[in-house]
C-alpha positions in Angstrom: -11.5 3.2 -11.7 -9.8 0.9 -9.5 -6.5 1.9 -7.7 -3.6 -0.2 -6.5 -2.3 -0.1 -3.1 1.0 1.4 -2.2 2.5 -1.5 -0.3 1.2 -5.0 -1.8 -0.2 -3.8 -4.6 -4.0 -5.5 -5.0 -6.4 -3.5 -6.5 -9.1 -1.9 -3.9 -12.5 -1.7 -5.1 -13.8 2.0 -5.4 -15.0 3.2 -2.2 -13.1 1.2 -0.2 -9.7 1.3 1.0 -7.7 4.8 2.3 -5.8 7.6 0.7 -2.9 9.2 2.5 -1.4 12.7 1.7 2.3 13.1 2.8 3.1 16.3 4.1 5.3 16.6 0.2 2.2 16.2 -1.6 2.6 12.4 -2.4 -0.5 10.2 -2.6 -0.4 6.7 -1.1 -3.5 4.5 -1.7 -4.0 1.5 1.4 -6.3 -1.3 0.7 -6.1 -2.1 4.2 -4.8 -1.0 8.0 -2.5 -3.7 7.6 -0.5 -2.4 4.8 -1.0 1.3 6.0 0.9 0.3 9.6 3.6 -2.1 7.6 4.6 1.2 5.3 4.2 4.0 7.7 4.3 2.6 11.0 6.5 -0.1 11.0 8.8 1.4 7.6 9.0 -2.2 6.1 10.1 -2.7 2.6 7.6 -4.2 0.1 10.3 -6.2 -1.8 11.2 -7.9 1.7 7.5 -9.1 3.1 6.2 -12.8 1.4 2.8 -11.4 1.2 3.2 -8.3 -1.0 3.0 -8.8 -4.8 6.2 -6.6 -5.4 8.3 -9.6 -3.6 6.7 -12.1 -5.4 7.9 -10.1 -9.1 11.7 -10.1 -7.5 
C-alpha cells in the first residue's frame, strides 16, 4: 500500500520513506529529508514552494 507524503505529496514506495508521530498523535509520512526539514524544520507552506504538487493544484 503506498502512502503519500505530507508535504509534496508523491507516493513513497513501501519501505521507504519516514513516519513521524507528533507529540498529538498525528501521523506525517516523508518521502524524503528534504520535505521532512521544509515542514518541520523550516515551517514552510506546501501551497507556497514550486516543487510540491499541492502548489501546482492551486
Amino acid at each position: 500500500m503506498a502512502r503519500k507524503c505530507s508535504f509534496c505529496g508523491k507516493e513513497i514506495e513501501p519501505g521507504t520513506g519516514m513516519m513521524y508521530v507528533k507529540k498529538d498523535g498525528t501521523i506525517l509520512y516523508f518521502c524524503s529529508s528534504k520535505c521532512r526539514k521544509n515542514m518541520l524544520k523550516l515551517k514552510r507552506d506546501p501551497k507556497k514552494v514550486r516543487w510540491s504538487a499541492l502548489y501546482r493544484r492551486t
